[in-house]
DRENTORKOL-3810 file (N, C-alpha, C; in nm, 4 decimals):
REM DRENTORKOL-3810
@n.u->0.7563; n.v->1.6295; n.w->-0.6715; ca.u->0.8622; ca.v->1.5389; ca.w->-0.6291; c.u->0.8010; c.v->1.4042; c.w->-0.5930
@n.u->0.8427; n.v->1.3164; n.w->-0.6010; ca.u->0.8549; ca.v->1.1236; ca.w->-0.5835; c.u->0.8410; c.v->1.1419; c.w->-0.4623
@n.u->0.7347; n.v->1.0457; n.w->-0.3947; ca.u->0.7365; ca.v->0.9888; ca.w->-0.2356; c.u->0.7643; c.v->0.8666; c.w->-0.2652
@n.u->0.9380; n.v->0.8291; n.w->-0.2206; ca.u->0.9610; ca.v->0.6703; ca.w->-0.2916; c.u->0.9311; c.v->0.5648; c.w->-0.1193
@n.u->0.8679; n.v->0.4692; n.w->-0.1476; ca.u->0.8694; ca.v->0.3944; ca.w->-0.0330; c.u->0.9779; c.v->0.2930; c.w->-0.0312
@n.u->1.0124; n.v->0.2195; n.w->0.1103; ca.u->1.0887; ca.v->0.1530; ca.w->0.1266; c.u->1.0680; c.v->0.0017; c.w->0.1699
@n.u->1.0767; n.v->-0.0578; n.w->0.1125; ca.u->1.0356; ca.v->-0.2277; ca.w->0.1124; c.u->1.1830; c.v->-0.2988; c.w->0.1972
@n.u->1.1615; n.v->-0.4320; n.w->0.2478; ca.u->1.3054; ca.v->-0.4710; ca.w->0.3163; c.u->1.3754; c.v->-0.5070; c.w->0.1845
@n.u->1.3678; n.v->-0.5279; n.w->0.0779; ca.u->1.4763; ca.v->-0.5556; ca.w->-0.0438; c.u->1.4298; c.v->-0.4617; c.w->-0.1629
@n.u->1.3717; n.v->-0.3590; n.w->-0.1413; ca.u->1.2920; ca.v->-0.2739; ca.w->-0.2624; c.u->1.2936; c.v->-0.1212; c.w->-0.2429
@n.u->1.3155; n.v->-0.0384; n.w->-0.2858; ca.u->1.2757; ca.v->0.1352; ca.w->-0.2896; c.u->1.1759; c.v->0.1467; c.w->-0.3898
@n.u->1.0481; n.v->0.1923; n.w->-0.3908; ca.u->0.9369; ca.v->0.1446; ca.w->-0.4958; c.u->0.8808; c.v->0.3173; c.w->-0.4999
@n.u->0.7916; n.v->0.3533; n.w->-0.6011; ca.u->0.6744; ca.v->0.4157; ca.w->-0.6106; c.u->0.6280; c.v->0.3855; c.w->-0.7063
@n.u->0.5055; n.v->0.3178; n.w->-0.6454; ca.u->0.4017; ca.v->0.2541; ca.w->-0.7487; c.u->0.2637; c.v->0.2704; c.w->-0.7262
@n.u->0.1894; n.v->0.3547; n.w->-0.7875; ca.u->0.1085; ca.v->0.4282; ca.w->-0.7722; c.u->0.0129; c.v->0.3806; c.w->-0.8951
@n.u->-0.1571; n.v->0.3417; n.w->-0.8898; ca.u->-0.2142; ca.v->0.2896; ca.w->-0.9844; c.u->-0.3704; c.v->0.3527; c.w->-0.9801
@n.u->-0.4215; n.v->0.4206; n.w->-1.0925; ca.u->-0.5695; ca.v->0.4809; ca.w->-1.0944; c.u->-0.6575; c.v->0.3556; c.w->-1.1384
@n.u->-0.7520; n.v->0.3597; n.w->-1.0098; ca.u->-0.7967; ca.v->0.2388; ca.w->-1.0842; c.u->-1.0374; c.v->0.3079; c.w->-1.0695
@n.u->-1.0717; n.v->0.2090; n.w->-1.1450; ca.u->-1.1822; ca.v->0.2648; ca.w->-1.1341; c.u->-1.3168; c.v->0.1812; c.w->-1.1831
@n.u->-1.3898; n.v->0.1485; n.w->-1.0927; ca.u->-1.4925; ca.v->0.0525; ca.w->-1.0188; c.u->-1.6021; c.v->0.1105; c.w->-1.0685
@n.u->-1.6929; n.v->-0.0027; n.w->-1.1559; ca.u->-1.8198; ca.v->0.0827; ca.w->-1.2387; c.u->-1.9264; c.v->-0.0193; c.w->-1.1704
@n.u->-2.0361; n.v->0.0003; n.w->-1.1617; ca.u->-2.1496; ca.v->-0.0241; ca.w->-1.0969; c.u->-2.2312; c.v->-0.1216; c.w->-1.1662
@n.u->-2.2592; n.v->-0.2514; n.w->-1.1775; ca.u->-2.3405; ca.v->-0.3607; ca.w->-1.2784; c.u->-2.4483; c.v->-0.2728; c.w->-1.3536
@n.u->-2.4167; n.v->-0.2757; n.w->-1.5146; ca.u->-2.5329; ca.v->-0.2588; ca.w->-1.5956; c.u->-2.5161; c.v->-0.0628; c.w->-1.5455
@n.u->-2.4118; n.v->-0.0186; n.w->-1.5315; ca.u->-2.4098; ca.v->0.1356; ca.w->-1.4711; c.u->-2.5365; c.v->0.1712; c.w->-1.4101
@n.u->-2.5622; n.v->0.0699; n.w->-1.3131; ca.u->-2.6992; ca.v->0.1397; ca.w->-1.2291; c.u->-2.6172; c.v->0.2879; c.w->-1.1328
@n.u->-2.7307; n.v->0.3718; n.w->-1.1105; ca.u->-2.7047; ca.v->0.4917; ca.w->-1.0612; c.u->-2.7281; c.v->0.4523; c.w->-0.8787
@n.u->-2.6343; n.v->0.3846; n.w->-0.8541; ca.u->-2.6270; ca.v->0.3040; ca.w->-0.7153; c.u->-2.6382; c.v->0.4331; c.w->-0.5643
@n.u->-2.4898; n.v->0.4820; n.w->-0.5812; ca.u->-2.4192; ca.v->0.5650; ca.w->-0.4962; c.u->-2.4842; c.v->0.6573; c.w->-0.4291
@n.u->-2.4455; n.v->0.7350; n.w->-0.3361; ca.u->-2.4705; ca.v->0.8195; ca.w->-0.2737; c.u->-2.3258; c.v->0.8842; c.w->-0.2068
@n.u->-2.3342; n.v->1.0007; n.w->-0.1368; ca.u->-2.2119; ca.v->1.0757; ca.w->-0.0676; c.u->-2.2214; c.v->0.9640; c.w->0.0482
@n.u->-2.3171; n.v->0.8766; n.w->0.1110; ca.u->-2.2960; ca.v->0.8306; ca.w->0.2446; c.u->-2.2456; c.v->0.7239; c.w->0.1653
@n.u->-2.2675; n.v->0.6452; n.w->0.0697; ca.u->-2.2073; ca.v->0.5320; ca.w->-0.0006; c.u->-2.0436; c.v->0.5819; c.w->-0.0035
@n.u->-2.0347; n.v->0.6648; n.w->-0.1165; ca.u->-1.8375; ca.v->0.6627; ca.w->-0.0940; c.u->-1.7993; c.v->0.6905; c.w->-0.0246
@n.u->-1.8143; n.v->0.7715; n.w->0.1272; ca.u->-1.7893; ca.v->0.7923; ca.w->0.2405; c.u->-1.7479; c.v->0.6323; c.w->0.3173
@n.u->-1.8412; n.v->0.5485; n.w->0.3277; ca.u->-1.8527; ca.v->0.4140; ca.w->0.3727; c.u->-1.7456; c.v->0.3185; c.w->0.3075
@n.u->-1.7086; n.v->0.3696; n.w->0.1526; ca.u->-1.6308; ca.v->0.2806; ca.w->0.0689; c.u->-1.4762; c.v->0.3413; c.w->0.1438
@n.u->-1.4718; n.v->0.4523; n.w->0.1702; ca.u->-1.3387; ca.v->0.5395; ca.w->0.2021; c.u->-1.3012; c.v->0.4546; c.w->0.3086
@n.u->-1.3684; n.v->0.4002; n.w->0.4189; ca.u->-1.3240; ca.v->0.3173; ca.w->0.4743; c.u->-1.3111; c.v->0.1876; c.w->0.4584
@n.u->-1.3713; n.v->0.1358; n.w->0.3762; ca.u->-1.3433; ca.v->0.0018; ca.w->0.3556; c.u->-1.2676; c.v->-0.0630; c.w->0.2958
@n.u->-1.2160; n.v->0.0666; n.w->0.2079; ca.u->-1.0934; ca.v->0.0450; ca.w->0.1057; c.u->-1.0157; c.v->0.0420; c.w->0.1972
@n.u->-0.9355; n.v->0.1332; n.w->0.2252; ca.u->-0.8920; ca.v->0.1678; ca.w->0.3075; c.u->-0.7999; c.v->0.0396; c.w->0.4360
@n.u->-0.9427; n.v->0.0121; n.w->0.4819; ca.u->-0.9016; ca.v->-0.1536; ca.w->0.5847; c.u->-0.8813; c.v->-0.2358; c.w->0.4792
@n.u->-0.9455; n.v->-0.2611; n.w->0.3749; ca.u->-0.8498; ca.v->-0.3526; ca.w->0.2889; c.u->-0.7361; c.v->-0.2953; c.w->0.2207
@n.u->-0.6896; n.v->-0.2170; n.w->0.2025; ca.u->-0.5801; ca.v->-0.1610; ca.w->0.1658; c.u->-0.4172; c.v->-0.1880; c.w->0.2699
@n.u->-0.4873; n.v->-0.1421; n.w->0.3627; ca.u->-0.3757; ca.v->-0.1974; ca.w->0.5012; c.u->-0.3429; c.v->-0.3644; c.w->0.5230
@n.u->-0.4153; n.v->-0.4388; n.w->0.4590; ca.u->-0.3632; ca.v->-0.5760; ca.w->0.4201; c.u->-0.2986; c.v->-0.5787; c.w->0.3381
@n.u->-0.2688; n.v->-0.5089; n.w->0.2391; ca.u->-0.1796; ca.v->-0.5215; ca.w->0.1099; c.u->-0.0521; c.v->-0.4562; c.w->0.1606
@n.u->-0.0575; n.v->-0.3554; n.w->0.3098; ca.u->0.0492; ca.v->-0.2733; ca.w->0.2786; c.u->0.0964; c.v->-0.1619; c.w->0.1793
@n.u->-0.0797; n.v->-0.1144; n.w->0.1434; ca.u->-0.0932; ca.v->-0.0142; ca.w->0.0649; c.u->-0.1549; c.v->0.0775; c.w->0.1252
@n.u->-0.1566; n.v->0.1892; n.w->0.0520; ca.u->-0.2520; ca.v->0.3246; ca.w->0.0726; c.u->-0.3454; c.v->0.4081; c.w->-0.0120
@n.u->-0.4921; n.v->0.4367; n.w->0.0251; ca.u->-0.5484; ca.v->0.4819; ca.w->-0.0759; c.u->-0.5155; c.v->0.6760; c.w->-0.0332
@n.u->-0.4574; n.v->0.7021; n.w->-0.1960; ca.u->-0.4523; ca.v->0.8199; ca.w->-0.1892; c.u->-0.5379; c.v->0.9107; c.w->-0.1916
@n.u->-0.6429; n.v->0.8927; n.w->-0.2947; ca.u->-0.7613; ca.v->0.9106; ca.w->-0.3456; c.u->-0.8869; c.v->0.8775; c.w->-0.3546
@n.u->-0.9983; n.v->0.9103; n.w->-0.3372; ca.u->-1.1328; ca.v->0.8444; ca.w->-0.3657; c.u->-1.1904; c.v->0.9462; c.w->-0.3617
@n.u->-1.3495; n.v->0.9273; n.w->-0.5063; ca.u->-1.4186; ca.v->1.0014; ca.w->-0.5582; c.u->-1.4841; c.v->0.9366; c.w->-0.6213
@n.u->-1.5959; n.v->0.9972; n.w->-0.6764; ca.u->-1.7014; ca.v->0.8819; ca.w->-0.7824; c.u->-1.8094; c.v->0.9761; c.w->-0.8103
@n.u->-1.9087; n.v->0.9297; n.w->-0.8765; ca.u->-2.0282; ca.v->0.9458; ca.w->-0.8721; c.u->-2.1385; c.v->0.8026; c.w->-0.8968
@n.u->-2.2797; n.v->0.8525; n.w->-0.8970; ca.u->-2.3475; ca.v->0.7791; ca.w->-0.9036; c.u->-2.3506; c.v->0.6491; c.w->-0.9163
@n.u->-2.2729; n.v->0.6002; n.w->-0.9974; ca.u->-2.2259; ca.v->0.4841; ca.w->-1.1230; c.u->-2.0713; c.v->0.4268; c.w->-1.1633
@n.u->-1.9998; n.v->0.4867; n.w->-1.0416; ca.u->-1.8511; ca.v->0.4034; ca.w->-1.0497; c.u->-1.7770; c.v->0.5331; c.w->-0.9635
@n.u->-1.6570; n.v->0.4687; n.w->-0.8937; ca.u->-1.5797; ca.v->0.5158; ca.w->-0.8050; c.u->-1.4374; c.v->0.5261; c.w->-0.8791
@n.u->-1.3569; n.v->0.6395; n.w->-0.8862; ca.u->-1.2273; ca.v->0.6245; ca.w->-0.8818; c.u->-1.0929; c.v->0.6576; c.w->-0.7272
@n.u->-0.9960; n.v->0.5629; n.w->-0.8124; ca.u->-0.9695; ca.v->0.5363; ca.w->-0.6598; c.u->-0.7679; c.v->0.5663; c.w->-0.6960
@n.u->-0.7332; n.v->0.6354; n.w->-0.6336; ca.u->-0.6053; ca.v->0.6432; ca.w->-0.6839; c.u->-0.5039; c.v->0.5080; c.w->-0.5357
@n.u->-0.4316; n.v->0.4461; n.w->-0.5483; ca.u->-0.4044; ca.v->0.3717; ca.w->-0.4892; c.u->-0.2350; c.v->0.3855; c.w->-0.4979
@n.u->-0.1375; n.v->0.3712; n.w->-0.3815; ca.u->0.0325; ca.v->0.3589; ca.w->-0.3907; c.u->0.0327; c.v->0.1740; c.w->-0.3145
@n.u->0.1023; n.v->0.1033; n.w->-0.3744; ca.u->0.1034; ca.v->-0.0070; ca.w->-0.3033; c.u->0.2243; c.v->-0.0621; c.w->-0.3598
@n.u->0.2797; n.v->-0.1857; n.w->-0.2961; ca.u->0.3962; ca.v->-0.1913; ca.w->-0.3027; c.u->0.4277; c.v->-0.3264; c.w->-0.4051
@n.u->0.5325; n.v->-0.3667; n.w->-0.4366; ca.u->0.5302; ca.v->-0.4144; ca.w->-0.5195; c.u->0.5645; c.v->-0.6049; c.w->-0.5695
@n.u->0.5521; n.v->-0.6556; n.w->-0.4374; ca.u->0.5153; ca.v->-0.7922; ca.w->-0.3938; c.u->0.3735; c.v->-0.8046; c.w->-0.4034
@n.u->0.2476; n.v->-0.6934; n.w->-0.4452; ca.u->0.1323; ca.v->-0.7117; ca.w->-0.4741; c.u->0.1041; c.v->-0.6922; c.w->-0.5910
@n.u->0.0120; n.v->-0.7919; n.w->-0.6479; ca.u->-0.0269; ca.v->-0.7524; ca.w->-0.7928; c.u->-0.1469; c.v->-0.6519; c.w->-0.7349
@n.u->-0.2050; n.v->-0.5653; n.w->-0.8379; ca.u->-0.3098; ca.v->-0.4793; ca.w->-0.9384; c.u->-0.4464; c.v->-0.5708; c.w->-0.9308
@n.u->-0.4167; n.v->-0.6809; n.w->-1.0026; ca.u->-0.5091; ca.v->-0.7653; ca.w->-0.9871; c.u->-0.5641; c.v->-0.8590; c.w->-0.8574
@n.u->-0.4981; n.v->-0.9003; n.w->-0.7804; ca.u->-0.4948; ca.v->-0.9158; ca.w->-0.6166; c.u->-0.5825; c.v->-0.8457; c.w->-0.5136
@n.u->-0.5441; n.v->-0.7038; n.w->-0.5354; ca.u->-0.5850; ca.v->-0.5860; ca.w->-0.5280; c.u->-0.7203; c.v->-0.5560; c.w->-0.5636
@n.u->-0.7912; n.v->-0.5549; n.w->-0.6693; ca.u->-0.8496; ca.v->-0.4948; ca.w->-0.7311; c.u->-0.9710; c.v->-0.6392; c.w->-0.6767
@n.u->-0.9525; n.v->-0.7523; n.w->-0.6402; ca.u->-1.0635; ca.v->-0.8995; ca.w->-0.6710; c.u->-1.0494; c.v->-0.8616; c.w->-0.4925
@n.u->-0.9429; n.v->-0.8203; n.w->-0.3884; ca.u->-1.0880; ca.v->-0.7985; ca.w->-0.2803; c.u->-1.0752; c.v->-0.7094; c.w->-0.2649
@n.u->-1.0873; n.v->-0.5572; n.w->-0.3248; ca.u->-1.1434; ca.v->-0.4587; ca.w->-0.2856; c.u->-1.2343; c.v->-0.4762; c.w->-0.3163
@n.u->-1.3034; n.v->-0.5083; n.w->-0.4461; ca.u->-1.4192; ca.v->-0.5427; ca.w->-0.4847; c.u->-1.4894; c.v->-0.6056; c.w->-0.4336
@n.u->-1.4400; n.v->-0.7245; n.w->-0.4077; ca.u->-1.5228; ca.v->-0.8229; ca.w->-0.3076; c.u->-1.5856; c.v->-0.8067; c.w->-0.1973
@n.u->-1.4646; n.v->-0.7050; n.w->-0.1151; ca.u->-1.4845; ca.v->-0.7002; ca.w->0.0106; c.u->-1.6066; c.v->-0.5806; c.w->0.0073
@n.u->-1.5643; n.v->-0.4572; n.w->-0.0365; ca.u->-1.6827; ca.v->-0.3230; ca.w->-0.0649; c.u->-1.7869; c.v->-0.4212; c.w->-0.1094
@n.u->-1.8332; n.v->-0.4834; n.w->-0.1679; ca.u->-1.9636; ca.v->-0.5266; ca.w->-0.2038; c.u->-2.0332; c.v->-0.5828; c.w->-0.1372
@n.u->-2.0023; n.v->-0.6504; n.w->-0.0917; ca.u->-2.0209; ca.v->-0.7795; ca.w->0.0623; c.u->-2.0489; c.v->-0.6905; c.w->0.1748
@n.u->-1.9605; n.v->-0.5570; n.w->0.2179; ca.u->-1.9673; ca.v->-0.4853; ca.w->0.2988; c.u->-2.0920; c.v->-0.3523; c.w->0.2843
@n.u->-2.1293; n.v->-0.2951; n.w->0.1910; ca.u->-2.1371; ca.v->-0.2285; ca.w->0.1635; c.u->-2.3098; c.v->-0.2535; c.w->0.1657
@n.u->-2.3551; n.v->-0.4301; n.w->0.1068; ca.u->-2.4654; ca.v->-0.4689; ca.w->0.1129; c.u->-2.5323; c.v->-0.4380; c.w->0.2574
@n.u->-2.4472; n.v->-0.4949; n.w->0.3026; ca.u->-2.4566; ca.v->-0.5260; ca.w->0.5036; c.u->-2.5153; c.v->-0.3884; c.w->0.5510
@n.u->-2.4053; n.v->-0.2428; n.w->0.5181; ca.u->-2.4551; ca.v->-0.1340; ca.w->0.5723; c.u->-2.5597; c.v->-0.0580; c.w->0.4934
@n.u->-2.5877; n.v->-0.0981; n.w->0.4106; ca.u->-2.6951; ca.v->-0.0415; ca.w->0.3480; c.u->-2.7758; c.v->-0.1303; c.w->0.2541
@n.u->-2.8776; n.v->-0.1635; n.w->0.2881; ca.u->-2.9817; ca.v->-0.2954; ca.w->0.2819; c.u->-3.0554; c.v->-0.2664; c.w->0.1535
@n.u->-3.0671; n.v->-0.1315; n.w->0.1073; ca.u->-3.1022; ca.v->-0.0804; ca.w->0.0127; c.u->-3.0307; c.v->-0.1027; c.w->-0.1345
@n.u->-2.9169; n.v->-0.1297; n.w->-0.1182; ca.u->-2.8398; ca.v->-0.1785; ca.w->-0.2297; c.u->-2.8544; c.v->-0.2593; c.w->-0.3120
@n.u->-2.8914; n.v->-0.3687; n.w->-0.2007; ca.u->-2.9277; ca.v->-0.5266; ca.w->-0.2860; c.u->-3.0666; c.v->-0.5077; c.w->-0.3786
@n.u->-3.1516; n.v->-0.3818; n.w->-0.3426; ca.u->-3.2812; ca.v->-0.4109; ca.w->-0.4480; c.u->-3.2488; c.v->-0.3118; c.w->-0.5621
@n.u->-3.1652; n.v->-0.2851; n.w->-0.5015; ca.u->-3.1630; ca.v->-0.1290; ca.w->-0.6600; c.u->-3.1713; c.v->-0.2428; c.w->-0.7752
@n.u->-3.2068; n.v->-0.1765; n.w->-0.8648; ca.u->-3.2017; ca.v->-0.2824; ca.w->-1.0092; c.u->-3.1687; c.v->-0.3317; c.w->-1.0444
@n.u->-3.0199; n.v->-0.2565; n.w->-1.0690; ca.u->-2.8966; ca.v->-0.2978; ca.w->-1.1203; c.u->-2.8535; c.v->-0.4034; c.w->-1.0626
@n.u->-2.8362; n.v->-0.4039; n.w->-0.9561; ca.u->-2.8065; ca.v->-0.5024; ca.w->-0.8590; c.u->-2.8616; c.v->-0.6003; c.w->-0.8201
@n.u->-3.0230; n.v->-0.6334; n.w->-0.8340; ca.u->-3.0859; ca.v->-0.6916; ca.w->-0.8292; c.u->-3.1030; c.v->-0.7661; c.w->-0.9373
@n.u->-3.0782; n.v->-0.7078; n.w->-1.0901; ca.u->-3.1179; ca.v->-0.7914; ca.w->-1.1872; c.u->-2.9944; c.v->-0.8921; c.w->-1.2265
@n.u->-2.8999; n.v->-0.8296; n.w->-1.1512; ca.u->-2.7710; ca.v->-0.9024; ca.w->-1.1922; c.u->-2.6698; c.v->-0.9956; c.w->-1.1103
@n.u->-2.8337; n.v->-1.0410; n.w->-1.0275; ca.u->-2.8036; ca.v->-1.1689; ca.w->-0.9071; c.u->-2.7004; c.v->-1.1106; c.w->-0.8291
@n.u->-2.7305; n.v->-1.0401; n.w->-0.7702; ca.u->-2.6476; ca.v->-0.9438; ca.w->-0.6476; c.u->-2.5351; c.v->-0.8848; c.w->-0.6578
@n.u->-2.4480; n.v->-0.9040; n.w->-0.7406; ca.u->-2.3333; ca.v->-0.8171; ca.w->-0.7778; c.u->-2.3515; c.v->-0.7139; c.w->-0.7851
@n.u->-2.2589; n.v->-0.6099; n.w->-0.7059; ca.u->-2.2479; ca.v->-0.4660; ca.w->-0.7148; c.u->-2.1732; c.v->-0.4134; c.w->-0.8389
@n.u->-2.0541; n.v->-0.4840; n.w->-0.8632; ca.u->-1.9562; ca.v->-0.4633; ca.w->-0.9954; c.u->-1.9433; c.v->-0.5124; c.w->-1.0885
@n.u->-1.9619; n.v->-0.4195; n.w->-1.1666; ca.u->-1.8772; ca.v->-0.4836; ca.w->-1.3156; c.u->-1.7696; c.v->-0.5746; c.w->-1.2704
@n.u->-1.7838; n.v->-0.7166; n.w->-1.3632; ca.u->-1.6807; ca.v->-0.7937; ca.w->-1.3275; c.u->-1.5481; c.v->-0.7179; c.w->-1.4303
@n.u->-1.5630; n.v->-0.6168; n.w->-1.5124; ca.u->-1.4483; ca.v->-0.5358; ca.w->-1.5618; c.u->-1.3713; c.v->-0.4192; c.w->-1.4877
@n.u->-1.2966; n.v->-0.3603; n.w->-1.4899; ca.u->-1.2465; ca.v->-0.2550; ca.w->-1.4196; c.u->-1.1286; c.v->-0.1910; c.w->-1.4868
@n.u->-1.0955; n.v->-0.0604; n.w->-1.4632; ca.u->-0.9709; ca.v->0.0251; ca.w->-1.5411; c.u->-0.8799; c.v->0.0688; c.w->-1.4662
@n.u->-0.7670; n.v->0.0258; n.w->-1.5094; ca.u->-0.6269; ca.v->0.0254; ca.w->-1.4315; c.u->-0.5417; c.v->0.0971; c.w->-1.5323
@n.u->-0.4420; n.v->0.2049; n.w->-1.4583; ca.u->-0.3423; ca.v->0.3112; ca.w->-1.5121; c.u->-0.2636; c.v->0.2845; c.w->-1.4597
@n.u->-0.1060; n.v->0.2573; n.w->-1.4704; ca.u->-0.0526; ca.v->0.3206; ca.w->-1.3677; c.u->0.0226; c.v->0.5155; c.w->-1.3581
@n.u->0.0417; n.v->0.5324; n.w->-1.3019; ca.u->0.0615; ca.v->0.7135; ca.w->-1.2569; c.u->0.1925; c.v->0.7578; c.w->-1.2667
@n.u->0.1996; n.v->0.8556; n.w->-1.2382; ca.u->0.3454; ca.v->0.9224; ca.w->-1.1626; c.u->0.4897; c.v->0.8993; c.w->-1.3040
@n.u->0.5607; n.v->0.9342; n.w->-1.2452; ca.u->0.7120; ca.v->0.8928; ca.w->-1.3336; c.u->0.6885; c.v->1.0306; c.w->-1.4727
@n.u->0.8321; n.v->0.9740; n.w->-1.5325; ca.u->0.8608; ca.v->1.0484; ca.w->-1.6303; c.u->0.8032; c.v->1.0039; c.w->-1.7465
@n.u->0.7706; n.v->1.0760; n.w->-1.8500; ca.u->0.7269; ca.v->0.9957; ca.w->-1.9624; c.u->0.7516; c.v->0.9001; c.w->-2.0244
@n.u->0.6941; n.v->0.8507; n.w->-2.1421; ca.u->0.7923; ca.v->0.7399; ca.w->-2.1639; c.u->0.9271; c.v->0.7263; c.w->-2.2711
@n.u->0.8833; n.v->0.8521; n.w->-2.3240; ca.u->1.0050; ca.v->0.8781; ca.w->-2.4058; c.u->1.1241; c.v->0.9167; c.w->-2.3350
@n.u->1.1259; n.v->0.9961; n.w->-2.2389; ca.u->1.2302; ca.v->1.0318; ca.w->-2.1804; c.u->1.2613; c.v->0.9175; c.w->-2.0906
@n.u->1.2042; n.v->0.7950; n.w->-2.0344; ca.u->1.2456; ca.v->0.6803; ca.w->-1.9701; c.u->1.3957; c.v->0.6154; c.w->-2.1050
@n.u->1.3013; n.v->0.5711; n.w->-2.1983; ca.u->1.3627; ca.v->0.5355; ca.w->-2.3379; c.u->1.4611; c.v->0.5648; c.w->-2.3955
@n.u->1.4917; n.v->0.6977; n.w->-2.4032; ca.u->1.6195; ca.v->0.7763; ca.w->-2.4050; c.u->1.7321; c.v->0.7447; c.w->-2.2888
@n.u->1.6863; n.v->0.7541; n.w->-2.1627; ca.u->1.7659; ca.v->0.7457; ca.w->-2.0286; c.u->1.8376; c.v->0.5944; c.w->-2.0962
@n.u->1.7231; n.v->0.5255; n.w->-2.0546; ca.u->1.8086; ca.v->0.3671; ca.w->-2.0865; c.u->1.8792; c.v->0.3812; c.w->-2.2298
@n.u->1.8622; n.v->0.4091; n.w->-2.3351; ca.u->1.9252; ca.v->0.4185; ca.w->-2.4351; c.u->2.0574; c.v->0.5032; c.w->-2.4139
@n.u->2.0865; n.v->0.5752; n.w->-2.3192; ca.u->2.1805; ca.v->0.6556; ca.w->-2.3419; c.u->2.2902; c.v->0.5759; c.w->-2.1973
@n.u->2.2534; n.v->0.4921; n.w->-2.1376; ca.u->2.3472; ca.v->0.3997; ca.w->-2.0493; c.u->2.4916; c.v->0.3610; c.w->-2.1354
@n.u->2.5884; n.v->0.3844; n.w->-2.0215; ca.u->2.7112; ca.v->0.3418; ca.w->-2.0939; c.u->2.7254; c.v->0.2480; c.w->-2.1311
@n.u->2.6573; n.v->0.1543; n.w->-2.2268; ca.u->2.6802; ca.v->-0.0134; ca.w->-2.2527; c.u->2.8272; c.v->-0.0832; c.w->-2.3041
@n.u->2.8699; n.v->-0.1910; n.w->-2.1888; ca.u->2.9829; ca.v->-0.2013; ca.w->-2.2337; c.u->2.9984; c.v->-0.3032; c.w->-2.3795
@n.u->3.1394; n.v->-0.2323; n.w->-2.4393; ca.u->3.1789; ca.v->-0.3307; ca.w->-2.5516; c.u->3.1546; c.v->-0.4104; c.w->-2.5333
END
């Protein structure tokens, strides 16, 4: 079943998989690394008025399932989580900045690319049909 949220002019569920790869896929991470990201998303997430549903990863990129509402773009979203986890992430663990990857690629933690889905709902054929089958007037 739909967890629909409620906006002051909106009823929304908008729900987006998104997923954060590591410069040059250096093997960065650790369990204390996405542990650390769980929160940081997280506090940046509560600025958007979003919620992270999900987080998981390994070594070399994080996926992150995200519900947020819909006065925010995807892209908004996605330039300071990034920002902010990287910046943050340097700070608590000092070790980051020399890993290779990271180091060879003048300090950036991320791929300046990233992969966005969005989730949930009915397929799209059966969306297609629904609207196609509306009583349209003469």
């Amino acid at each position: 079943m739909f967890k629909y949220n409620k906006g002051r002019h909106s009823v929304f569920s908008l729900n987006v998989h998104l997923i954060f790869v590591c410069k040059q896929r250096g093997k960065v991470f650790s369990d204390n690394h996405l542990a650390a990201m769980q929160e940081i998303f997280d506090k940046v997430l509560d600025d958007f008025e979003a919620e992270l549903l999900e987080l998981n990863g390994e070594k070399d990129h994080v996926h992150l399932l995200v519900s947020y509402p819909p006065k925010h773009s995807v892209a908004g979203m996605v330039n300071s989580l990034k920002g902010v986890s990287s910046r943050r992430l340097k700070e608590m663990f000092p070790e980051i900045e020399s890993f290779w990857s990271v180091a060879k690629s003048k300090n950036s933690l991320w791929s300046p690319s990233y992969f966005a889905s969005s989730t949930g709902g009915a397929p799209i054929e059966v969306l297609k049909k629904y609207i196609q089958d509306q009583n349209r007037p003469d």
